[in-house]
N, C-alpha and C positions, 0 to 999 in steps of 0.2 A: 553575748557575742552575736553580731550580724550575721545573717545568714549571705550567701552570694549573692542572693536574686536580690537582697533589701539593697544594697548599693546601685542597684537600678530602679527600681521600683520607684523611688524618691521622685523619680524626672518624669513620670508620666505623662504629667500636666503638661508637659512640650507638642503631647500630641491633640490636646483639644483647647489649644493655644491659637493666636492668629498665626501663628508663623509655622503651623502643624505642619503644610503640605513640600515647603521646601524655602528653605533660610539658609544663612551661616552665622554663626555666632562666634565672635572671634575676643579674648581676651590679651590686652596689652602692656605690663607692667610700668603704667606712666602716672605723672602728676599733673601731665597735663593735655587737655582735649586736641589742643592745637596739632604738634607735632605727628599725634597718631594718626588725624582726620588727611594730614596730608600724604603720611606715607600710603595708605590706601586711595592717595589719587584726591581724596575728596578738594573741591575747591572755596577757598576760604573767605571769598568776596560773596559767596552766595549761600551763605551758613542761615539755616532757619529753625524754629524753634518748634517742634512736633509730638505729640504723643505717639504712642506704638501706632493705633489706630490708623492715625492722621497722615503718618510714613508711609503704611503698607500701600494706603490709598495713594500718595503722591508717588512712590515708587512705580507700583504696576501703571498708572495713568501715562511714563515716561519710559519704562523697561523694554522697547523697541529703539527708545534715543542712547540712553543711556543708563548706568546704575547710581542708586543713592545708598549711603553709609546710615548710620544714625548710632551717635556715642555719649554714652554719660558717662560718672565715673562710680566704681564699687570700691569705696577703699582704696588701697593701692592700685588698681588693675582700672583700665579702661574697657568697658564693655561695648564692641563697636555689633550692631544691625545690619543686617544683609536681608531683604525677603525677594527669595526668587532669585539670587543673585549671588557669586559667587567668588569675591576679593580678595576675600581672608585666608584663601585655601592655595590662592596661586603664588609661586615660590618666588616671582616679582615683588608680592605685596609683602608676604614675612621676613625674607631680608632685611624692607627695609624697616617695616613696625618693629623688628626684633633689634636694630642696632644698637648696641651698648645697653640691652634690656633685653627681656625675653616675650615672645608672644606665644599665643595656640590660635587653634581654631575647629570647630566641627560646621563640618558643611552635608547636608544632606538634600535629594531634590527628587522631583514628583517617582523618579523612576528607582525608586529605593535605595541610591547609594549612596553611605553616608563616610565620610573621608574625614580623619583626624589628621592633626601636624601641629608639630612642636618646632618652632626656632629660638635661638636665644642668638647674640653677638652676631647677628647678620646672617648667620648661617640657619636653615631648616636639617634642625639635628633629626626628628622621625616621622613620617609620614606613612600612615597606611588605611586602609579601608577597612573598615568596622567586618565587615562580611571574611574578611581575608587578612584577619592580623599578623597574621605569622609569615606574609610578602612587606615587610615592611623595608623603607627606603630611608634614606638622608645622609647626614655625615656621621652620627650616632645611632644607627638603628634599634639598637638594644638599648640605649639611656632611660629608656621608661619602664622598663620591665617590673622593675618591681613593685609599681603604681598600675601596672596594665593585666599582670598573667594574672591575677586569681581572681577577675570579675568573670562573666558567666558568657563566654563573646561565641557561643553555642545560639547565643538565643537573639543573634544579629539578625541571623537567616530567618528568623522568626517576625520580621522586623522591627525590632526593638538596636538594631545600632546606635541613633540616636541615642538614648538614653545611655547605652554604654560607654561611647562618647562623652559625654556631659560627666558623667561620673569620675572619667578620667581625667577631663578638665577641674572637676569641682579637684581632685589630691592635689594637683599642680598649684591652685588659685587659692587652695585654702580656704575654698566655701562653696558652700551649693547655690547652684542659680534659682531663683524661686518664680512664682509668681510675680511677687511682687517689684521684683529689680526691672520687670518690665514694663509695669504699672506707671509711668514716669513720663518728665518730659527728655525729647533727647535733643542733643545739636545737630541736624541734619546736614548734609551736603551731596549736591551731584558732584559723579564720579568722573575725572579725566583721568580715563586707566592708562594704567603705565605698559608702554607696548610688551610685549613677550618676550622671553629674552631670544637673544640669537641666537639661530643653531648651530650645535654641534657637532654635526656629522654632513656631509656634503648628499646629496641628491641629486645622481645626475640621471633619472627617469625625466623622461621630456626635453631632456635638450638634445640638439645633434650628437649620435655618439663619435662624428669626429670632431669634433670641438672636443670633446670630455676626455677622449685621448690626448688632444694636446696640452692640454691643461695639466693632463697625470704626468706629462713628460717635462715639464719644463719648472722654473725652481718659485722660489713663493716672490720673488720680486718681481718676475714673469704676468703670476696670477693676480696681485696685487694691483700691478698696472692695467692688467684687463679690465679686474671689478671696476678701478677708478673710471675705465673708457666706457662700462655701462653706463654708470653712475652719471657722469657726464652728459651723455644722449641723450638719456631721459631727463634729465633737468634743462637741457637746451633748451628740447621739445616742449616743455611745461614752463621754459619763458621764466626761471626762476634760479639762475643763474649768480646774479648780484646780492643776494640774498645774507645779510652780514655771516646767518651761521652757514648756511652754504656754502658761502666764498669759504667761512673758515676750517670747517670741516675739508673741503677739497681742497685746501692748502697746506692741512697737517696730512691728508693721506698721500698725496704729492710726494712727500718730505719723509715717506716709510712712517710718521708718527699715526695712531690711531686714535681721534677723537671721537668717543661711541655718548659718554653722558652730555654733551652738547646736543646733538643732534637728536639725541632718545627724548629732552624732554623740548624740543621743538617740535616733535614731529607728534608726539603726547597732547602740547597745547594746540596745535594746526586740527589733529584730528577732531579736540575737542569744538573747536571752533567751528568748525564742517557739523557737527552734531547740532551745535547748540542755535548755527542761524542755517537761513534759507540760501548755503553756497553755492556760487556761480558754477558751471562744471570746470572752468578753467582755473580757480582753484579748489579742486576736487582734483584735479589732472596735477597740480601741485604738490598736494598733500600725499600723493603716492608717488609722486617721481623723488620725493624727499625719503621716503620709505625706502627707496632703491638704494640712493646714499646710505641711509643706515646700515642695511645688510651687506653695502660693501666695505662697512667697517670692523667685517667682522674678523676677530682673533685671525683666525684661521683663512687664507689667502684662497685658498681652493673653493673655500665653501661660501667664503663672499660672493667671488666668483658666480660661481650657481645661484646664490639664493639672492643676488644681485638682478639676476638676469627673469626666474621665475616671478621677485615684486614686479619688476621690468612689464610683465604681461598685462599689469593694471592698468598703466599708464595709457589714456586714450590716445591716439595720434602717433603712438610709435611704435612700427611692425615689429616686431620680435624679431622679426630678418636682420632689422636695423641694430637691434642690440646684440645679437650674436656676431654680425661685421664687425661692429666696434671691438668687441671681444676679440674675434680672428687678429685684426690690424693690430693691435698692442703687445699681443701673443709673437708676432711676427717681427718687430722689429728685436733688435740686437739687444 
């Protein structure tokens, strides 16, 4: 019979590995490279072919522009690469690698934290820190328990998470990660990350507190119309108006409808675009007045509102004065 500790013990080799100082290793239950490379953003016209080695190096040479993936397949599971980078862990990415399948992920980085999560059917059922398993988060918090309570997670603070992590990943996957799964070539791909999702709670630190009062007083078709008159200014101002998903974005919030996945993955490839060549500032000043539209597409009318008006602050060429007017004037009519 195993001892506690031999269920970690096994992964050591992670720490005199290339990817010892800070990775994410994220597994995907697919058949195929394609699908998963995209759901972590990767982009598929620029797919190259790398050892571990070869990645870490073109990674870090680029990890100020951007992130790169790197996936092969284990069996049923797609094993995607992260060095220094952190895809796999954020609840944009597992969503979507988890759709109609399930994914995990251990992510740890130079400053000892190391973070587990488990999603399956789009949802991130448990998520929690190696160091702190018992604050665990998701839709299933408890789902993993009985793959999780009897490893040794005493010996996290010891820094060995990692390894504790991996261990939990190997019950899930049905196999241990070895040396050699990394020994390999992978499909590489940079990253056009997928923006954050939008918040859920409004923030009104920074903005006039009489604006945030009128805002509390009046009904969501009120606040809705504001967002739209931010959203508006700053896309005048940024000259980017005509814009097909623009136009249509501002035609469906017009109409009380909310188009959010239009615009989320314009504003995904725009920024990638601003990454990937030498952008003029005027579309630079674009790529964030479209940002404004986003967040005023959010669910919740109030907090568009706000989080409408704080992207707002990015945009060069448009005082904040200007976007808090617009807000006032929209607030103000009947």
């Amino acid at each position: 019979m195993r001892s506690r500790s031999s269920h970690i013990d096994r992964f050591g080799w992670i720490r005199r590995s290339t990817l010892q100082e800070a990775a994410c290793l994220s597994f995907v239950r697919a058949a195929d490279l394609a699908p998963v490379a995209a759901a972590f953003g990767g982009l598929g016209d620029h797919e190259r072919t790398l050892d571990l080695d070869e990645f870490c190096e073109e990674s870090y040479a680029h990890h100020e522009q951007y992130s790169m993936v790197a996936l092969r397949r284990l069996g049923e599971w797609v094993l995607v690469v992260e060095d220094d980078s952190g895809q796999g862990a954020r609840p944009e990415v597992l969503r979507r690698a988890s759709a109609n399948t399930e994914a995990l992920s251990v992510f740890w980085d130079a400053r000892g934290t190391t973070r587990f999560a488990h999603a399956s059917g789009g949802s991130v059922r448990t998520a929690f820190e190696a160091a702190r398993p018992e604050r665990r988060a998701g839709a299933d918090p408890d789902g993993l328990e009985h793959l999780r309570a009897e490893l040794p997670w005493e010996r996290a603070t010891s820094g060995e998470g990692v390894e504790l992590a991996l261990a939990v990943a190997a019950r899930l996957t049905g196999g241990d990660l070895t040396p050699a799964d990394l020994d390999a070539e992978f499909a590489t791909f940079p990253v056009a990350a997928w923006p954050d999702d939008l918040p859920r709670d409004a923030q009104p630190c920074g903005h006039p507190p009489e604006l945030v009062e009128a805002l509390s007083t009046v009904d969501g078709r009120r606040c809705r119309r504001a967002a739209l008159a931010v959203a508006r200014r700053a896309l005048e101002a940024a000259d980017c108006l005509d814009h097909p998903v623009i136009r249509g974005t501002l035609l469906a919030l017009s109409h009380g409808r909310v188009d959010q996945g239009a615009i989320s993955e314009a504003v995904r490839q725009w920024k990638w675009q601003v990454t990937a060549h030498r952008a003029t500032s005027r579309v630079r000043r674009q790529v964030r007045a479209a940002e404004v539209l986003r967040q005023a597409t959010n669910d919740n009318p109030l907090v568009a509102v706000l989080a409408a008006l704080s992207a707002g602050r990015g945009v060069c060429g448009v005082p904040p004065g200007d976007l808090v007017e617009a807000a006032s004037r929209a607030l103000a009519k009947p």
